[in-house]
N, C-alpha and C positions, 0 to 999 in steps of 0.2 A: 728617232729624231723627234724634237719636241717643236711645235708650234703654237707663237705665238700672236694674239692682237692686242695690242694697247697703246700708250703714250708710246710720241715718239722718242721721250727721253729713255727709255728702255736701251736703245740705241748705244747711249752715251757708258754703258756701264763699263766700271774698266777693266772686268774679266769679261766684258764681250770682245771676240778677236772677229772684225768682219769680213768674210770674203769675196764677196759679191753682192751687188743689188742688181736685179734685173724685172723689168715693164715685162710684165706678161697679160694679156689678156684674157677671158675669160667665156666660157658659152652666155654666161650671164650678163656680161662687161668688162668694162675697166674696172680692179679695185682701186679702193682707196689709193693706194701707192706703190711702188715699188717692194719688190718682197725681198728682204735684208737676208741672207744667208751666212751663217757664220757659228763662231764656235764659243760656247761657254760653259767653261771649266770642263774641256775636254767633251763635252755633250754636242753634237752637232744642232745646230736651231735654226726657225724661219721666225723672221719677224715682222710682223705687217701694221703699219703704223694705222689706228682705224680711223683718224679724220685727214690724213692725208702728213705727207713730208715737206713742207711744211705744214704744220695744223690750219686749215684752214676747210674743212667741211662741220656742216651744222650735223647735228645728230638724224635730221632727216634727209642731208644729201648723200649718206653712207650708203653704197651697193653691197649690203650684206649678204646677200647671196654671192656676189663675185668673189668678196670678203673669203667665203667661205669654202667655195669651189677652191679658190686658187692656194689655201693652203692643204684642201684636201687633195688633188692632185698632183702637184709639185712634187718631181719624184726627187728621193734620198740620194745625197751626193753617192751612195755606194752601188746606187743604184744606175750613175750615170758612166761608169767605168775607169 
C-alpha cells in the first residue's frame, strides 16, 4: 500500500477510485483531515490532505506527528478481512 500527504487536489485525479474517508484520531491528535482510502490504477492508497480538506491550516498549525502516526498505523485493507 502506498501512502500519501499533499494537496488536496490529489483527491480529484481521475484514476483515483475512492473508497472511504474516515476521522481517525491519533496518540498524538487530530490529523490534518480525514485519511482518503482508495484505489489507483489498481494499487491500493491512503491519502492525507496536509493543511486540511478544505485547505485551510497554516504550515504551522499542521500536526505532523499525527500526520505521521496515522498513515503509519492505518492498517491495509487486506489487512482488515
Amino acid at each position: 500500500m502506498l501512502a500519501f500527504i499533499g494537496g488536496t487536489g490529489l483527491t480529484r485525479m481521475d484514476n483515483l477510485r475512492i473508497i472511504r474517508r474516515q476521522a481517525i484520531s491519533t496518540r498524538f491528535g487530530d490529523p490534518s483531515a480525514a485519511v482518503v482510502e482508495g484505489e489507483l490504477d489498481g494499487q491500493n492508497v491512503l491519502f492525507l490532505a496536509r493543511h486540511g480538506d478544505p485547505h485551510v491550516l497554516l504550515p504551522h498549525q499542521v500536526n505532523y506527528r499525527a500526520n505521521i502516526c496515522l498513515l503509519y498505523t492505518s492498517p491495509s485493507p487486506r489487512d482488515r478481512g
